[in-house]
N, C-alpha and C positions, 0 to 999 in steps of 0.2 A: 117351872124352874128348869132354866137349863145344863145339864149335865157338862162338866168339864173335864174332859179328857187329857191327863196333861203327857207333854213327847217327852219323847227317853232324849236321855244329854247324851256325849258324843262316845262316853265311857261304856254305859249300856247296850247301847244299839248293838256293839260292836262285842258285846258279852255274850259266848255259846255256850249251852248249858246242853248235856251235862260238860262239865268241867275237865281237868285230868285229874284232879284232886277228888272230885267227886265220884270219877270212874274208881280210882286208886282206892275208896274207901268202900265202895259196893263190888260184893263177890259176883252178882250178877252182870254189872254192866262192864265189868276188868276181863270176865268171860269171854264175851261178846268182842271187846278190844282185842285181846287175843287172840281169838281164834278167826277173826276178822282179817289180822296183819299175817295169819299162816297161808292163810288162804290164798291173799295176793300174792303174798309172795310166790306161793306154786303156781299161779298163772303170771308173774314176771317173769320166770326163768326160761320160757319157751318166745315169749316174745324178747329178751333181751339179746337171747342168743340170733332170733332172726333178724334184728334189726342190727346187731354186729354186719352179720351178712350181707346188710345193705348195705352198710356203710365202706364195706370192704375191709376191715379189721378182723382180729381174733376174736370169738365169741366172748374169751376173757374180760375184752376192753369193755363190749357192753354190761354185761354181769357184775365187774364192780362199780361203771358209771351207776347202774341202780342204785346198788348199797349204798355209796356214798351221798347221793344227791335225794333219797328216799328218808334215808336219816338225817342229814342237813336241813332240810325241809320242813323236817317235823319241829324243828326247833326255830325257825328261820321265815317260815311261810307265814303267810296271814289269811289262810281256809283250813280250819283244822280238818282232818280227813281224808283232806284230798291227794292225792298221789303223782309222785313226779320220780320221773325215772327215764331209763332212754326210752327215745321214741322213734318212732318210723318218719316223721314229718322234720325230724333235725336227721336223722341220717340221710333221708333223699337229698337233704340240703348240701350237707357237707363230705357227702361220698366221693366228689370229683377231688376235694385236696388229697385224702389217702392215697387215694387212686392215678395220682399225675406225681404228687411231690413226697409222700413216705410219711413215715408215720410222726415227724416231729411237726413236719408243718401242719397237719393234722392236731395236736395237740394246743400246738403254739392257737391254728382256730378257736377251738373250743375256749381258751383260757381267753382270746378278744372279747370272743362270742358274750361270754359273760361280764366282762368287765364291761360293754356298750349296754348291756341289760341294765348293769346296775346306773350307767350315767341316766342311760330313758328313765327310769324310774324316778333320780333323784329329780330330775326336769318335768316330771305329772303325766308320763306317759298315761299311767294307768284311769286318767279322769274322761280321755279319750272314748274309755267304754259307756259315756251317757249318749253318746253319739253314733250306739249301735241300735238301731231300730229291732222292735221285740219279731219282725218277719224274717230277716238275717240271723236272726238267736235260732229260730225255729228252723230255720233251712242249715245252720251248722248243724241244729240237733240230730238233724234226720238223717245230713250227710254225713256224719261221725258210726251212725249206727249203721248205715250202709255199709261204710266202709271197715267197720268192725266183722258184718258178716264174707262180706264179700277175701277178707285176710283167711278166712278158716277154710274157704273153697281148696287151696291146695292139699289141704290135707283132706281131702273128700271124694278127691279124683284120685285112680290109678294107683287104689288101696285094697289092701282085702276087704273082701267082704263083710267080715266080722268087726269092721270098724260102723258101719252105718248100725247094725244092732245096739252095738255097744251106745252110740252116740243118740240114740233114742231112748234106752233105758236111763239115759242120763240125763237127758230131759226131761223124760217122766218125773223122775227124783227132782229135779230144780222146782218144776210145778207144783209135786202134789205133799213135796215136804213141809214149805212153809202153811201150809191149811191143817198141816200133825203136829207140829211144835217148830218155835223159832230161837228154841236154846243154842242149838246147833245150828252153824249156818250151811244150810243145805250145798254151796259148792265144795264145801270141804267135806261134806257125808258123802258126795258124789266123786271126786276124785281118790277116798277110800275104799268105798265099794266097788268101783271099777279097774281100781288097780289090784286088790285083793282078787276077783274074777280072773283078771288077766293072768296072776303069777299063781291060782288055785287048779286053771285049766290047763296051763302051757300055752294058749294061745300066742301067736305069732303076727303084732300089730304094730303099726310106729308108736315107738314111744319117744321120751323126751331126751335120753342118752343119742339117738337119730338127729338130731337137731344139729349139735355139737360137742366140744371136748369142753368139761364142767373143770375149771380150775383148781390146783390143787394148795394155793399159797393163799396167803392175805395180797392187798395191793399194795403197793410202796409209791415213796413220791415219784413222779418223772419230771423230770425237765427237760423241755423239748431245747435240743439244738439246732437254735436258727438265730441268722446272722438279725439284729437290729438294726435292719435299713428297710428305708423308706423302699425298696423294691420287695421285702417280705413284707411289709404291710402293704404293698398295692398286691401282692400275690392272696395275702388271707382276711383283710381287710373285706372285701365286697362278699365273701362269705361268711365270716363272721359277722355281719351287721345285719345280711338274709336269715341264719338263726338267731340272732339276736328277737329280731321281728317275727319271726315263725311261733319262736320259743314264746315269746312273751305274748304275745296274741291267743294261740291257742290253752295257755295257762291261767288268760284273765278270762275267754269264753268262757272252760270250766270251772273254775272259778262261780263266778257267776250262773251257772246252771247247778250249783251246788247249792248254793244261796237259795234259787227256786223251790230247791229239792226238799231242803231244810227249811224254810220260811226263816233264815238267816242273815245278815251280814257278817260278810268280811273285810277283810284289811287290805284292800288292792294294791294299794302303795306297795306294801307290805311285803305282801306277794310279789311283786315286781323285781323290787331287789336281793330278796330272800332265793326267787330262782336264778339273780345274776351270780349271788354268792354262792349258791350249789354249783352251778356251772364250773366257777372260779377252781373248785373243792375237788371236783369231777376230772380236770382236767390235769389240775396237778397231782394225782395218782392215776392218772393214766386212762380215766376214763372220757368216752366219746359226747358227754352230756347230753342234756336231753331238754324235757318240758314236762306238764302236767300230762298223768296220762289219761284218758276220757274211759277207756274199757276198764283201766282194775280200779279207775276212781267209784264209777257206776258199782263193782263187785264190790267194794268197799262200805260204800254209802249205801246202795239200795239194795244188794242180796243180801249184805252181810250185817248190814245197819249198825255199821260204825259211825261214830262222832265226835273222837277226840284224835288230838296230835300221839297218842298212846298207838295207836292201830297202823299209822303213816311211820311211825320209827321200828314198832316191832314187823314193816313189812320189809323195811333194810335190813334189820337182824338176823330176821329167820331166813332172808334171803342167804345171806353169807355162810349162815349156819349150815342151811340144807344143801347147798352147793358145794361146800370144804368139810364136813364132819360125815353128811348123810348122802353124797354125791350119789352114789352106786343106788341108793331104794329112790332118789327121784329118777335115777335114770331112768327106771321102770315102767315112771307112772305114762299111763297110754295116752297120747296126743287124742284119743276119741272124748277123752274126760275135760280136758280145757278144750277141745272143740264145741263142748256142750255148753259149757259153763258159759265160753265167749258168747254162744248165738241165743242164749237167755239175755244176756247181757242186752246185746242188738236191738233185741224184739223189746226189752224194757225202757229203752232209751231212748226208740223212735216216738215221734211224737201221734198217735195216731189220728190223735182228734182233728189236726191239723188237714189231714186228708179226708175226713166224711164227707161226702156229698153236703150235709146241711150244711157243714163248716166251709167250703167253697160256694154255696150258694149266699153264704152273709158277707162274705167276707170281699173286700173291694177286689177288682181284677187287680190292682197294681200291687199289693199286698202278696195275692200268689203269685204273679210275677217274682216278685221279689226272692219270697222264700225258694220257687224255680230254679234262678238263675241261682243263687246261692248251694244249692242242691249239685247240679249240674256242672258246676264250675268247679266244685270240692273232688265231686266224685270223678273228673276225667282228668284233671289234674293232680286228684290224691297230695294236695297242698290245700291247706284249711286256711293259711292265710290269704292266696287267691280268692278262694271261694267267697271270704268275709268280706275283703276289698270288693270284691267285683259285684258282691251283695246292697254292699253298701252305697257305692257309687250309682246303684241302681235307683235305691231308696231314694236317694238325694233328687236325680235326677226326676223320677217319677212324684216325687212333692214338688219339686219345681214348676213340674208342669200342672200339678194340679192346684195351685198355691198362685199360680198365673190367672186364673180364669175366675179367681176369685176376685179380681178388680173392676169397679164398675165406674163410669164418670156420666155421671147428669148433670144435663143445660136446661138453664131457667131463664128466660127472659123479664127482668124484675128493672121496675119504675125508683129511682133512689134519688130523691130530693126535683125530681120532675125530669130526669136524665136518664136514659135506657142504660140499662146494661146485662153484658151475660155474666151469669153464675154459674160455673161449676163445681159439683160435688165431686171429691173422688174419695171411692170410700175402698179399703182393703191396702194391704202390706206391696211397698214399691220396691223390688230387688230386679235384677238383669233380665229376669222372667218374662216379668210384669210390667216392666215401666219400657219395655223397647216398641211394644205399640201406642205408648201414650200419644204421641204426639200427634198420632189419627184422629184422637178423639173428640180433636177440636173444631169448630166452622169459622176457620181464621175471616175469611172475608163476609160471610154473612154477619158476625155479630157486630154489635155497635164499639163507639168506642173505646169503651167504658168497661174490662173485663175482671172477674172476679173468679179464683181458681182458690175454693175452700178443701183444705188439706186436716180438717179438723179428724176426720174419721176414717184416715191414714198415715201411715209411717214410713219415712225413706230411708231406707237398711243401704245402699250403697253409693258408688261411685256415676254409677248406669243412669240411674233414677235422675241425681242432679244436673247431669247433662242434658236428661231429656226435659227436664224442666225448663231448662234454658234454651233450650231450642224451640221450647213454647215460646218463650218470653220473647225471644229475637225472631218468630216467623210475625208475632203480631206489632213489634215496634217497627218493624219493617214496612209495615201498613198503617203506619203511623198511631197505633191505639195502646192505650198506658194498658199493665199488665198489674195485680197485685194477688199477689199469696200470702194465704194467710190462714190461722190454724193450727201451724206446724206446732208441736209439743219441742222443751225448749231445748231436750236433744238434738232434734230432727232440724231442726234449725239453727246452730252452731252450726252443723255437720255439713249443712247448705251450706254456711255461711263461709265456711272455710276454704269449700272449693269450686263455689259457681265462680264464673267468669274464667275459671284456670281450668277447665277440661277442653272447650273448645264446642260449639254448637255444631247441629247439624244443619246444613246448608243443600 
């Protein structure tokens, strides 16, 4: 008898357990939420202030873009968990408007930025991602963690000495805490201990007060003043649409590598406009917006093993909190402690298996290609959306070619009512690939007159293909001998039907 398995409907799939309700009702797993969102947040507040710096703003502007778009999110997103705050991959983007035109057209970006988020979205941007091959997921993956460790290198050169100590005992603590207990999540037992050391001994290390000046208000609305003419949107227009695409690309990767993480779905759509409406949110209080972020998402999800929208709003909170109430004790804490934290991070992110020897000896050359160039392209660019593009266009390109050589055409010489004729088989998929040497693969003059070109155990996907068919047809009526195809499935033949004789043969 056979076993029937029946699929989740469309409500389920998309249902992450535990819950917020469920968290909210267990002391153990509201813990964990907790002290999960404290956590990031102490590692948001040193990257938010440095990605100010990119951008060329006050560190203030990034610090509340977090809060506000970190807690927007949690209510607004469709990955619960996941973390979206500024980023270093919108600031590279949008650093040249601060920096040529001041800080409203600056803003005025941000607030496009997101309103074009939310039109992609409403138009299935986010369906886009079945169209990422899993060797481009894996060469983001890799490139993200590169580029997570390789961010912590400044603070590692042209330090005192007593920063590399410190940042070893704090790796110790990331490793050897979760095999003692995982009540506590080990980055936040690690940024306690070694802040406590630092302010026990006097030592003299960069801390996170070094960074920048920690705001002392809440954020208020801004409205940026700039003129509504078609010359401010050709000025912020083509940057706004650059984050737009940055933003939303690298928020659906992670996304989606959280889903891996968790054996989950999420709500991409979802997510799509959820981070146009952070943007929106971000920009009219003044902040420089951002994207999903892949480092505190990682400390969130996999050191911290968070899994509700609970962990995503309390890491906006305590961000605000610890910045405006507790300003002066995070100043303290030592950049060698989220130096740790981040290059655990790194090392957990990377994909390693991907790189074994066995795994490259199975795996097709064009494959590692792929995930390669994706690699290479992230990391010298430190743009993830290059990387992804340039990944992907790979992908394409290298099925092309290998989706080409899967075509075969056999000739038969067959007796049909006492009359010769040729038969050909062509068996495998005709797209621009495939179908531009077909017309080699014919013995125009040797066959009789009589030809038969069977398309049974083949499909024509384009424009390419039915030209070349016709250029069949028209090298053998030219030698006076009837042509018939026949086969076609009754797609494939509309699709003929519609455009042979209107592309034009080859001659």
């Amino acid at each position: 008898m056979t076993a029937v398995i029946p699929t989740k409907d469309s409500a389920s799939r998309y249902r992450i357990e535990p819950t917020v309700l469920q968290a909210l009702r267990s002391p153990r797993l509201l813990t964990r939420e907790v002290l999960a969102g404290l956590v990031v947040a102490l590692a948001l507040i040193p990257e938010a202030i440095a990605f100010s710096i990119i951008a060329g703003v006050d560190p203030r502007v990034g610090l509340f873009s977090s809060f506000v778009m970190a807690v927007a999110i949690a209510f607004l997103g469709g990955r619960p968990a996941m973390i979206t705050a500024a980023t270093g991959a919108i600031a590279l983007v949008i650093a040249p408007v601060a920096r040529e035109y001041g800080m409203d057209y600056f803003i005025a970006t941000v607030l496009l930025g997101g309103l074009i988020q939310i039109v992609l979205a409403l138009l299935g941007v986010a369906k886009l991602m079945r169209f990422i091959p899993r060797s481009v997921m894996v060469g983001f993956v890799n490139a993200l963690a590169i580029l997570i460790f390789t961010a912590q290198l400044p603070q590692l050169f042209g330090v005192p000495w007593l920063v590399y100590p410190l940042v070893a005992v704090g790796l110790a603590i990331l490793f050897l805490m979760p095999r003692i207990t995982k009540v506590v999540p080990a980055p936040l037992v690690t940024i306690v201990l070694l802040t406590a050391a630092v302010v026990v001994f006097g030592w003299s290390v960069p801390n996170v007060g070094d960074q920048g000046e920690l705001p002392q208000s809440l954020p208020e609305l801004f409205i940026p003043e700039v003129p509504l003419t078609l010359e401010t949107l050709g000025i912020i227009g083509p940057f706004a649409l650059a984050m737009a695409v940055v933003g939303l690309l690298e928020s659906l990767m992670t996304a989606k590598l959280v889903d891996d993480i968790t054996d989950t779905h999420s709500r991409k759509t979802r997510e799509a406009w959820g981070q146009g409406v952070a943007n929106v949110l971000s920009g009219a209080f003044g902040g420089m917006g951002g994207c999903a972020m892949i480092g505190q998402t990682m400390i969130n999800v996999k050191a911290s093993g968070a899994r509700t929208r609970i962990s995503t709003f309390l890491a906006g909170v305590f961000l605000l909190v610890l910045v405006l109430a507790l300003g002066d004790v995070v100043a303290i804490i030592p950049m060698a402690a989220l130096v740790a934290v981040m290059i655990l991070v790194s090392v957990a992110t990377f994909d390693w298996h991907s790189i074994r020897p066995s795994t490259l000896r199975r795996m097709p050359k064009s494959e590692t290609a792929v995930m390669l160039i994706t690699v290479i392209a992230t990391v010298w660019t430190h743009n993830l959306a290059i990387g992804v593009i340039l990944g992907v266009l790979a992908a394409m390109v290298m099925f092309a070619r290998r989706v080409a050589h899967f075509v075969t055409v056999t000739r038969t010489v067959v007796d049909e009512e006492g009359i010769a004729a040729a038969r050909y088989e062509v068996v495998g998929e005709l797209f621009f690939a495939s179908s531009n040497d077909l017309t080699t693969q014919f013995a125009y003059a040797e066959d009789p007159d009589r030809v038969v070109v069977d398309m049974t155990r083949s499909h024509i996907w384009d424009a390419s293909t039915v030209a070349a068919l016709d250029a069949v047809v028209t090298k053998y009526e030219r030698l006076g001998k009837s042509v018939t195809i026949h086969g076609l499935n009754d797609t494939a033949a509309a699709f003929r039907q519609r455009l042979t004789g209107n592309l034009g043969t080859g001659h």
